[in-house]
C-alpha positions in Angstrom: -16.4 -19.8 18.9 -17.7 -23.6 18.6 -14.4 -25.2 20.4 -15.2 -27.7 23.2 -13.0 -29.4 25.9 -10.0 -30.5 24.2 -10.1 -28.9 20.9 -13.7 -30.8 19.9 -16.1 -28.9 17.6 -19.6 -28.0 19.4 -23.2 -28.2 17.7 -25.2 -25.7 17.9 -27.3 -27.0 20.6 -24.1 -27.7 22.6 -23.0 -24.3 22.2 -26.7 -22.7 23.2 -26.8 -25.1 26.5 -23.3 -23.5 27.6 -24.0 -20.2 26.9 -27.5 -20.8 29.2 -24.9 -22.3 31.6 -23.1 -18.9 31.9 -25.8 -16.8 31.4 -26.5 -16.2 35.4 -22.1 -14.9 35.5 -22.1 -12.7 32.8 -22.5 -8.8 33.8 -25.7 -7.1 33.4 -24.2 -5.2 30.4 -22.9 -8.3 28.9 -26.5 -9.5 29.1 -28.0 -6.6 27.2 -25.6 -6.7 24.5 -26.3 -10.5 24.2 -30.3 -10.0 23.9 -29.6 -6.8 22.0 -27.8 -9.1 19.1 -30.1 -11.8 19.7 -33.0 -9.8 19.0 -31.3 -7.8 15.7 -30.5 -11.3 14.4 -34.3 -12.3 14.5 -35.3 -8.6 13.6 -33.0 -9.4 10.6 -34.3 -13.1 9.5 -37.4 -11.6 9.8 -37.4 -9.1 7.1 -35.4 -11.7 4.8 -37.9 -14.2 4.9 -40.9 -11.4 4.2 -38.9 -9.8 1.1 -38.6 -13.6 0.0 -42.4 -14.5 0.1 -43.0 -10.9 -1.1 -40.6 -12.3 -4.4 -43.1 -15.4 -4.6 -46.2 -13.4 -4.5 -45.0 -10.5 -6.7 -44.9 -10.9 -10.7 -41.2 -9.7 -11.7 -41.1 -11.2 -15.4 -42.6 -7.9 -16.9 -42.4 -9.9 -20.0 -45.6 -11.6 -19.4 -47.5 -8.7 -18.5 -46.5 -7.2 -21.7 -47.6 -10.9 -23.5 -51.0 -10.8 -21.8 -51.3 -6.9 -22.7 -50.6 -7.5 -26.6 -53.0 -11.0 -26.8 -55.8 -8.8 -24.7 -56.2 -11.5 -22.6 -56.3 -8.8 -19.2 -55.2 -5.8 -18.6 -51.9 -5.6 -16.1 -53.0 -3.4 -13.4 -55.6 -6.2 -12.5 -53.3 -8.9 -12.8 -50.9 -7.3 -10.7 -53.7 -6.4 -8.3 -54.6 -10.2 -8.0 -51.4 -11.3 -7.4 -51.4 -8.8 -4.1 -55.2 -8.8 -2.8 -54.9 -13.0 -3.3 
């Protein structure tokens, strides 16, 4: 929970060195939960940083595909396409 001896606030790495320390007394179930969260919580930053390069790479202002449609300066489908195969 981030408290240390005598009330004092842990950093992270702190926290991660005593948890290491107690690793070898905790059960074996204990363990497997532990690696099971550790593992969702990476599972879980994974996906969140693809869908936020995915945003980057994506056009999502339809407004300029409708801008480049009307000036006939492309069509969209091969914009769009450029923005994914790039």
């Amino acid at each position: 929970d981030g408290e240390g001896v005598g009330g004092q606030k842990l950093s992270a790495l702190e926290l991660a060195s005593e948890q290491n320390r107690l690793w070898p007394t905790l059960t074996k179930e204990q363990q497997q939960e532990r690696v099971q969260k550790e593992e969702s919580t990476v599972f879980s930053q994974a996906i969140h940083y693809a869908n936020r390069m995915s945003y980057l790479l994506l056009p999502l202002d339809t407004s300029k595909n409708r801008l480049l449609r009307n000036t006939g300066l492309g069509d969209v489908e091969s914009v769009s396409n450029s923005y994914v195969t790039n």
